[in-house]
PDB file of N, CA, C and O in Angstrom, chain B, residues numbered from 101:
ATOM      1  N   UNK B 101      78.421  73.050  50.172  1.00  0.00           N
ATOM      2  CA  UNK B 101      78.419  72.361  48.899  1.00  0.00           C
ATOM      3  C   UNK B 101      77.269  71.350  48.903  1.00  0.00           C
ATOM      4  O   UNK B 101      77.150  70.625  49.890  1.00  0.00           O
ATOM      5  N   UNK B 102      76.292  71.227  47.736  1.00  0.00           N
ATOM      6  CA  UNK B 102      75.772  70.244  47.577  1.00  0.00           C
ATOM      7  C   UNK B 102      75.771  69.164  47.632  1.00  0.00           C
ATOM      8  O   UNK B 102      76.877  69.009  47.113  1.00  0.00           O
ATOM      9  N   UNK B 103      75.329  67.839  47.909  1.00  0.00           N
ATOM     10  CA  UNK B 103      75.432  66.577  47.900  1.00  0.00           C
ATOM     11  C   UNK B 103      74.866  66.120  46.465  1.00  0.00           C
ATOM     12  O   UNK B 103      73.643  65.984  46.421  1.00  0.00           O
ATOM     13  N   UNK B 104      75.588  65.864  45.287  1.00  0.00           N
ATOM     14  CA  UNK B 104      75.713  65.457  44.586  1.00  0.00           C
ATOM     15  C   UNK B 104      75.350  63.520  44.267  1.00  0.00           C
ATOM     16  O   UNK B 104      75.085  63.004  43.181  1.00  0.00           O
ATOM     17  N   UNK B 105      75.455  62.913  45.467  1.00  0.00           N
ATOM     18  CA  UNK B 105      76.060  61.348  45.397  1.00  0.00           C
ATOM     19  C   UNK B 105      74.863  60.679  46.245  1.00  0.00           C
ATOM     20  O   UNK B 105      74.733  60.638  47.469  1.00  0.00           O
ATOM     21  N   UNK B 106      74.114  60.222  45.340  1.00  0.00           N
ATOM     22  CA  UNK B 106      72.762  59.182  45.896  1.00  0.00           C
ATOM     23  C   UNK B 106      73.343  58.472  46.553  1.00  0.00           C
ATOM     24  O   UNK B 106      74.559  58.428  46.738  1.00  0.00           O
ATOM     25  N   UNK B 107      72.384  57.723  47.052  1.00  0.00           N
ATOM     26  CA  UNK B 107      72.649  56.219  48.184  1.00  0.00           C
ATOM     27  C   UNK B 107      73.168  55.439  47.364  1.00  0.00           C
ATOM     28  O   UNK B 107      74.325  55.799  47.149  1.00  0.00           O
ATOM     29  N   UNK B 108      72.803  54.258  46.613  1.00  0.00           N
ATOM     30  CA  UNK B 108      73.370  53.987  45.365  1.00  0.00           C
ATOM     31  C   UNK B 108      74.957  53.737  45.016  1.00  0.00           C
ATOM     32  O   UNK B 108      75.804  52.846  44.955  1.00  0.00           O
ATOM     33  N   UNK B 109      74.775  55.080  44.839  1.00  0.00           N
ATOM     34  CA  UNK B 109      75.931  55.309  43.911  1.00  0.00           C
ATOM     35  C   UNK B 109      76.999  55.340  45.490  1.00  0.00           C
ATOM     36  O   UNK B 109      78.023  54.686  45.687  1.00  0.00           O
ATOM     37  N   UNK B 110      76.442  56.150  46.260  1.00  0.00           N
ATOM     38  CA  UNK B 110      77.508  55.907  47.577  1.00  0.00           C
ATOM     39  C   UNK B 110      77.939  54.578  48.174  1.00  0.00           C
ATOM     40  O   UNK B 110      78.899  54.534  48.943  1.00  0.00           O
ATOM     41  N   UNK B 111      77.183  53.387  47.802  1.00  0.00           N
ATOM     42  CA  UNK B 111      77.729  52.455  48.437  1.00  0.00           C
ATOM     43  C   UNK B 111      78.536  51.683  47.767  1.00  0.00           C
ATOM     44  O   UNK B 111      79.370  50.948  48.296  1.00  0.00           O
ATOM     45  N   UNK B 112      78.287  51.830  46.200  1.00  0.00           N
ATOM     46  CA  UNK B 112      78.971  51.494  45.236  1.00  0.00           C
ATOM     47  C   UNK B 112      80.830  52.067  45.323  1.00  0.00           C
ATOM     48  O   UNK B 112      81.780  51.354  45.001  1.00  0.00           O
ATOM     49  N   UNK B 113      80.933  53.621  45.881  1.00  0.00           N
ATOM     50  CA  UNK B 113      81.695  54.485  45.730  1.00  0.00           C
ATOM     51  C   UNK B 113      82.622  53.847  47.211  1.00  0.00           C
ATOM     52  O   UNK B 113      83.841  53.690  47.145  1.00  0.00           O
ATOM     53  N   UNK B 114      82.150  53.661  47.966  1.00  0.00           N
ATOM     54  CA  UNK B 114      82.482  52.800  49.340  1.00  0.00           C
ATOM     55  C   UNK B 114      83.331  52.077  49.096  1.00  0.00           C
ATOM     56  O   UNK B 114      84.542  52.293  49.058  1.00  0.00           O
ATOM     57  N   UNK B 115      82.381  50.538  48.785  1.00  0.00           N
ATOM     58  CA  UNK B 115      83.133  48.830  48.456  1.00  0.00           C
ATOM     59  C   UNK B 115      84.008  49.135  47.568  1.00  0.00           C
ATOM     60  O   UNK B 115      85.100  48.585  47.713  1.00  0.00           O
ATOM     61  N   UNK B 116      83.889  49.831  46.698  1.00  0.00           N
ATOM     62  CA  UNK B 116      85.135  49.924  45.449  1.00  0.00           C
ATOM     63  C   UNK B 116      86.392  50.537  46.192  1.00  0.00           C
ATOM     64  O   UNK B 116      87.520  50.048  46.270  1.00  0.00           O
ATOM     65  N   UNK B 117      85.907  51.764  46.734  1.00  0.00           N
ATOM     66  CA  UNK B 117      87.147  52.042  47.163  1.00  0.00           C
ATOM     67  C   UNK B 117      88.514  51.500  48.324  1.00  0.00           C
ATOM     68  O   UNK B 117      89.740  51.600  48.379  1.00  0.00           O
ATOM     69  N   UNK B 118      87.284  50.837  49.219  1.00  0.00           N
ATOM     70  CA  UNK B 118      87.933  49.957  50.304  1.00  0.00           C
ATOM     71  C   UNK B 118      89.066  48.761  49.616  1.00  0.00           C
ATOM     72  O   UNK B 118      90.166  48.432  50.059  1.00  0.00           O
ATOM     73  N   UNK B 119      88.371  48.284  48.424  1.00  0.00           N
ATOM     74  CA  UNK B 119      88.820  47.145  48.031  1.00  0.00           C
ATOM     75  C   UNK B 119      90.285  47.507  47.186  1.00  0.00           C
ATOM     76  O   UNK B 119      91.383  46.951  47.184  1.00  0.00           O
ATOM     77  N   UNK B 120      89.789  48.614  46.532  1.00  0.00           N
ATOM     78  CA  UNK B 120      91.071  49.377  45.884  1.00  0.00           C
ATOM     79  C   UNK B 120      92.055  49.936  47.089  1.00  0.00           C
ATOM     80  O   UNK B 120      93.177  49.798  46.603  1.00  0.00           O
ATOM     81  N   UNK B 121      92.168  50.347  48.058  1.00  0.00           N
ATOM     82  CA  UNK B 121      92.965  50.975  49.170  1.00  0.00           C
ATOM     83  C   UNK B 121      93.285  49.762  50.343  1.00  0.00           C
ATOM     84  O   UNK B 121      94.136  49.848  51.228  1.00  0.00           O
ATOM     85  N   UNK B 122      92.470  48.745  50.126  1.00  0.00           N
ATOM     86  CA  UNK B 122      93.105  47.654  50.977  1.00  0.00           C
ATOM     87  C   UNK B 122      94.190  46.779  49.964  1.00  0.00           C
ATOM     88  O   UNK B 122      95.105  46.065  50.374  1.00  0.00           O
ATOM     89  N   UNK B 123      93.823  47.038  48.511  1.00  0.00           N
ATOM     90  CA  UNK B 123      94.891  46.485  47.340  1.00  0.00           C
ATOM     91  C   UNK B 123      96.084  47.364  47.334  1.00  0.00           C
ATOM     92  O   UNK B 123      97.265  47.022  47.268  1.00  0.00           O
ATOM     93  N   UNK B 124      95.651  48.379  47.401  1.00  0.00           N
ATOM     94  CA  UNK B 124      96.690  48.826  47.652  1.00  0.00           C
ATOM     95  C   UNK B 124      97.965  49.248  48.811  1.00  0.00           C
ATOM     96  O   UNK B 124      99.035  49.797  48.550  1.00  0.00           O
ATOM     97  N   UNK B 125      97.632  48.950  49.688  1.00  0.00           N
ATOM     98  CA  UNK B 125      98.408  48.369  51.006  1.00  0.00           C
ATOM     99  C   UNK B 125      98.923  47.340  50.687  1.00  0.00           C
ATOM    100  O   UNK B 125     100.119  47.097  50.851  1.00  0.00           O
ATOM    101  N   UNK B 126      98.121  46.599  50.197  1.00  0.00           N
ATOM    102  CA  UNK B 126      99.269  44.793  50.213  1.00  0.00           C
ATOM    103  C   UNK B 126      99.945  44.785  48.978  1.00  0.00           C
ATOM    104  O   UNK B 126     100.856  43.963  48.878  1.00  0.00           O
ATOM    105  N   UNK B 127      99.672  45.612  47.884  1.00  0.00           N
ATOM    106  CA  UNK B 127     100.579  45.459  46.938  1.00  0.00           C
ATOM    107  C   UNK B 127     101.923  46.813  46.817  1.00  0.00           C
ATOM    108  O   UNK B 127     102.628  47.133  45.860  1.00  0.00           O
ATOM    109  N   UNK B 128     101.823  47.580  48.808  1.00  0.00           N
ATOM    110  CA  UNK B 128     102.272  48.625  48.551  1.00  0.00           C
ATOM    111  C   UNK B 128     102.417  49.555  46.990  1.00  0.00           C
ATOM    112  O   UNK B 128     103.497  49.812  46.459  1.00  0.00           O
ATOM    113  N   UNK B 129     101.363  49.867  46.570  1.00  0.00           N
ATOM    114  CA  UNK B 129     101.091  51.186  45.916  1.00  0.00           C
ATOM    115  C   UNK B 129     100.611  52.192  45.727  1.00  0.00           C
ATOM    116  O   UNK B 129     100.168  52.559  46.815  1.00  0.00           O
ATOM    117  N   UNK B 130     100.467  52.695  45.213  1.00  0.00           N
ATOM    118  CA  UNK B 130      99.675  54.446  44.891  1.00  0.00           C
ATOM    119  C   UNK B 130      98.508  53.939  44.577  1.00  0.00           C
ATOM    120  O   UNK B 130      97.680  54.757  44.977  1.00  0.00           O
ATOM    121  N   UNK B 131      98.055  53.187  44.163  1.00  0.00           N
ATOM    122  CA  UNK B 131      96.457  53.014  43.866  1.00  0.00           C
ATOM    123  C   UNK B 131      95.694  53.394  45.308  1.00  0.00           C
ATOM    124  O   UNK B 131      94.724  54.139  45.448  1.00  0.00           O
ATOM    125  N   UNK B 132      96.201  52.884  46.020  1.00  0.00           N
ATOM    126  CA  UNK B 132      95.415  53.080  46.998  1.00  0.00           C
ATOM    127  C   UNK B 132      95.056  54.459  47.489  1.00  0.00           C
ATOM    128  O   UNK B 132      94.125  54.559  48.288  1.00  0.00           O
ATOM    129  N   UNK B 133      95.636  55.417  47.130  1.00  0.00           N
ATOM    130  CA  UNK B 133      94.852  57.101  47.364  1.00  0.00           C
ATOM    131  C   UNK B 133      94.037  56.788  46.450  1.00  0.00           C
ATOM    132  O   UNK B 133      92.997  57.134  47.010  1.00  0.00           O
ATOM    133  N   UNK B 134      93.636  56.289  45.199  1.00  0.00           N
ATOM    134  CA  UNK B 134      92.436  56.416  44.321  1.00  0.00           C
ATOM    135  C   UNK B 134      91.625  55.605  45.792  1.00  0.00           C
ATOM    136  O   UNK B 134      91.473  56.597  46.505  1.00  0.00           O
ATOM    137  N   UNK B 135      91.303  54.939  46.245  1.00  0.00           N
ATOM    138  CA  UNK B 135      90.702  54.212  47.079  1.00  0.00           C
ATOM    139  C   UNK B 135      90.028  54.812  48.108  1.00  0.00           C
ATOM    140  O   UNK B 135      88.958  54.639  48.692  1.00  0.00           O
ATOM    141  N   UNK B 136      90.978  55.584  48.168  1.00  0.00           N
ATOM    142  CA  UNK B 136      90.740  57.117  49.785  1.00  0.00           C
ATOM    143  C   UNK B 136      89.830  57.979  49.186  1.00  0.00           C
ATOM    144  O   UNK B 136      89.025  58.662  49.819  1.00  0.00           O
ATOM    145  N   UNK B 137      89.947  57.958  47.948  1.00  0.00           N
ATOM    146  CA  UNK B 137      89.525  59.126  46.991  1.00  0.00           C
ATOM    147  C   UNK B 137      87.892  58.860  46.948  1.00  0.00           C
ATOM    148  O   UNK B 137      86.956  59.537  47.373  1.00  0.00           O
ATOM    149  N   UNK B 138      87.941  57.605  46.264  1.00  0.00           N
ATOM    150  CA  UNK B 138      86.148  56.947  46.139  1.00  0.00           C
ATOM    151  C   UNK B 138      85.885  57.207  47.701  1.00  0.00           C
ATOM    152  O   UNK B 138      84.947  57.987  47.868  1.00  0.00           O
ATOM    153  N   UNK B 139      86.463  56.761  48.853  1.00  0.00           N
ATOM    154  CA  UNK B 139      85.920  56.283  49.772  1.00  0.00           C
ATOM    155  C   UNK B 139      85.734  57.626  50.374  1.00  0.00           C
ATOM    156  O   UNK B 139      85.059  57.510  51.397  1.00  0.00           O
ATOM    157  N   UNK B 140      86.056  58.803  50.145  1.00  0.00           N
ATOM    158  CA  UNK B 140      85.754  60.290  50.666  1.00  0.00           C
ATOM    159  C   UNK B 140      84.874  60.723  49.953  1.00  0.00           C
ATOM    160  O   UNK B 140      84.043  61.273  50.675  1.00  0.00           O
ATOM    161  N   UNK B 141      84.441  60.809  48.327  1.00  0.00           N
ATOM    162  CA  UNK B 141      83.764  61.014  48.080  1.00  0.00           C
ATOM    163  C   UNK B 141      82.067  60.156  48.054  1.00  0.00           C
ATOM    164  O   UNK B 141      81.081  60.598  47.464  1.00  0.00           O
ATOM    165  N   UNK B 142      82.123  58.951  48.809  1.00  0.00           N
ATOM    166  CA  UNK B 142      81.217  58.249  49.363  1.00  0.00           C
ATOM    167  C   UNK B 142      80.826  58.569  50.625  1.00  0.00           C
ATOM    168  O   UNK B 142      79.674  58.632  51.054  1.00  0.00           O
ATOM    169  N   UNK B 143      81.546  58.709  51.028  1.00  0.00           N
ATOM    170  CA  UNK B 143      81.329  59.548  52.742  1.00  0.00           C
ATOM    171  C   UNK B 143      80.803  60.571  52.807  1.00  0.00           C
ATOM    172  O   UNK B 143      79.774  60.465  53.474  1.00  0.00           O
ATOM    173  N   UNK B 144      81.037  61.930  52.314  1.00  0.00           N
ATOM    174  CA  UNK B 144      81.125  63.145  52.173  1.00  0.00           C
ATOM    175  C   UNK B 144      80.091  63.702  51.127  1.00  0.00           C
ATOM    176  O   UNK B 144      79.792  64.873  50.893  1.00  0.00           O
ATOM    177  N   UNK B 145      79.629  62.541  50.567  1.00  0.00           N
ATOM    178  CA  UNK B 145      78.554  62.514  49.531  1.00  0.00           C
ATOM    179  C   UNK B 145      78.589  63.660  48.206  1.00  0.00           C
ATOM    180  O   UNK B 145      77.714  64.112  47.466  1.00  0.00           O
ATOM    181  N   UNK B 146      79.478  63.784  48.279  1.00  0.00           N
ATOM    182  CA  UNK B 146      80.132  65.299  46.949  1.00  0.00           C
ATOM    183  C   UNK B 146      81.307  64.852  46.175  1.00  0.00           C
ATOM    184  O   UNK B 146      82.420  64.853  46.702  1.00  0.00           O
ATOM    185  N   UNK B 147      81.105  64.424  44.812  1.00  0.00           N
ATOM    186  CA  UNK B 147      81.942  64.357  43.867  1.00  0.00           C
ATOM    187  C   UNK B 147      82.279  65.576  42.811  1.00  0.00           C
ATOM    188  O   UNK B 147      81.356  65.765  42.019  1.00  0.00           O
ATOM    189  N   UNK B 148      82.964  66.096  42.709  1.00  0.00           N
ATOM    190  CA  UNK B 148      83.601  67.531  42.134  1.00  0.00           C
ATOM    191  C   UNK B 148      83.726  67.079  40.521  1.00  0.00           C
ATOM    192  O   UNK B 148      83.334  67.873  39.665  1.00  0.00           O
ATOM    193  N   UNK B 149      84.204  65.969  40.191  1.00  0.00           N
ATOM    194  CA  UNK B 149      83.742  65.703  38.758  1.00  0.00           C
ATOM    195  C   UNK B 149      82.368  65.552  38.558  1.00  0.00           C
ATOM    196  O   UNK B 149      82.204  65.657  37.342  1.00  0.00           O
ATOM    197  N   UNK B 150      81.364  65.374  39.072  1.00  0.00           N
ATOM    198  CA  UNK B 150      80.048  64.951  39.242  1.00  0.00           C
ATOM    199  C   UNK B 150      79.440  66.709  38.874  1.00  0.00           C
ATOM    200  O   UNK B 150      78.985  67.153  37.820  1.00  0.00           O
ATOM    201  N   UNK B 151      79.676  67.429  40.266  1.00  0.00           N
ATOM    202  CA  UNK B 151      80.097  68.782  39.808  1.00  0.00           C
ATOM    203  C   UNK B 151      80.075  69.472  38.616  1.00  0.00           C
ATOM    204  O   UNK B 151      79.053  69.904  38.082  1.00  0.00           O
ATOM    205  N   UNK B 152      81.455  69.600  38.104  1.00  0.00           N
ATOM    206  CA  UNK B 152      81.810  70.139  36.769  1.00  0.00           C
ATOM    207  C   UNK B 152      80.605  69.672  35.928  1.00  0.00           C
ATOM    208  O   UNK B 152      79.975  70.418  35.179  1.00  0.00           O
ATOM    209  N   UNK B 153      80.339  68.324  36.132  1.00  0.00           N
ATOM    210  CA  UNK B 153      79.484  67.662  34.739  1.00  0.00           C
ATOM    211  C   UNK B 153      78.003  67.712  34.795  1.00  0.00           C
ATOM    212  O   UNK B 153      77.155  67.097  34.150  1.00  0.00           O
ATOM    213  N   UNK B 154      77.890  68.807  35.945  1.00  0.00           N
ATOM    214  CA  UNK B 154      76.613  68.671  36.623  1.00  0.00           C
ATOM    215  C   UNK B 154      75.771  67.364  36.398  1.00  0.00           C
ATOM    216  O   UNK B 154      75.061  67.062  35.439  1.00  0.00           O
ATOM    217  N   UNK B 155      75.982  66.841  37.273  1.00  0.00           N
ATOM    218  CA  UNK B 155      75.402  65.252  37.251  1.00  0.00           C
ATOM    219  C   UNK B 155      74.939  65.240  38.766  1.00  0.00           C
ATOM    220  O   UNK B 155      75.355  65.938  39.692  1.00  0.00           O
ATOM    221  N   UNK B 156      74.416  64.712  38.766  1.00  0.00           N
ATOM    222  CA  UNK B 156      73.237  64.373  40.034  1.00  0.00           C
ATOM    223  C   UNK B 156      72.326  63.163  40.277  1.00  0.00           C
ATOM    224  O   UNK B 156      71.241  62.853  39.785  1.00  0.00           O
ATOM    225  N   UNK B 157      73.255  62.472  41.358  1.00  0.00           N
ATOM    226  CA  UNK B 157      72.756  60.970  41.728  1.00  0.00           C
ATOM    227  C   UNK B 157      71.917  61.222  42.629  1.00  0.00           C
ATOM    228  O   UNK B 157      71.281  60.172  42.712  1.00  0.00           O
ATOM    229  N   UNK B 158      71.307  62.261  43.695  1.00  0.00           N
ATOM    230  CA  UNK B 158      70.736  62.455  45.029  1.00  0.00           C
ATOM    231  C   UNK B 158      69.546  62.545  44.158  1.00  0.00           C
ATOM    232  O   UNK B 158      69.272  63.251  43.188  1.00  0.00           O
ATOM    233  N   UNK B 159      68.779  61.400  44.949  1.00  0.00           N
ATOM    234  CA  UNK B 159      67.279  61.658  44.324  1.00  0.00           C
ATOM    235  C   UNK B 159      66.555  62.448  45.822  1.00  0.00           C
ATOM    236  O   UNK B 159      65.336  62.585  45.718  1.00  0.00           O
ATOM    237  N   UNK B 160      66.996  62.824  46.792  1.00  0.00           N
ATOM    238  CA  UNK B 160      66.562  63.543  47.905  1.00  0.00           C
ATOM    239  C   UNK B 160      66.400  65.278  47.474  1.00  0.00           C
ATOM    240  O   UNK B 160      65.610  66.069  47.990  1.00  0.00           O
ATOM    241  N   UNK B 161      67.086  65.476  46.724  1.00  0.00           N
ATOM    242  CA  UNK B 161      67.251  66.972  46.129  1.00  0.00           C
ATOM    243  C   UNK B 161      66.310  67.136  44.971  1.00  0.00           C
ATOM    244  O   UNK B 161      65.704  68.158  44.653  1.00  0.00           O
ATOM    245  N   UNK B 162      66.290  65.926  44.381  1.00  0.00           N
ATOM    246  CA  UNK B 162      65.528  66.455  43.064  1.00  0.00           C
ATOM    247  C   UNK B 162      63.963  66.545  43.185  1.00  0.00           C
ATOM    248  O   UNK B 162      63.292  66.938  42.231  1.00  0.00           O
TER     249      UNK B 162
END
């Protein structure tokens, strides 16, 4: 699969998610898989809605 997810946008996709998945531990809730969610698709550099919408943050590809 392509890498879809610039630098950028990956570190953005990171801090958000940490902050959302560490909120969500202390407020024990479900938010926090959204958190896992950003923070895999920051890692893994492939967003599947990004995908579908063919959108493309990797300026290494273009």
């Amino acid at each position: 699969m392509k890498c879809n997810v610039g630098s950028t946008d990956r570190i953005i996709r990171i801090v958000i998610g940490l902050g959302i998945a560490i909120g969500g531990v202390i407020f024990e809730s479900y938010w926090g898989l959204l958190g896992v969610l950003l923070m895999a698709t920051g890692v893994f550099r492939c967003c599947l809605v990004y995908l579908l919408l063919k959108i493309n943050t990797n300026k290494e590809e273009s």
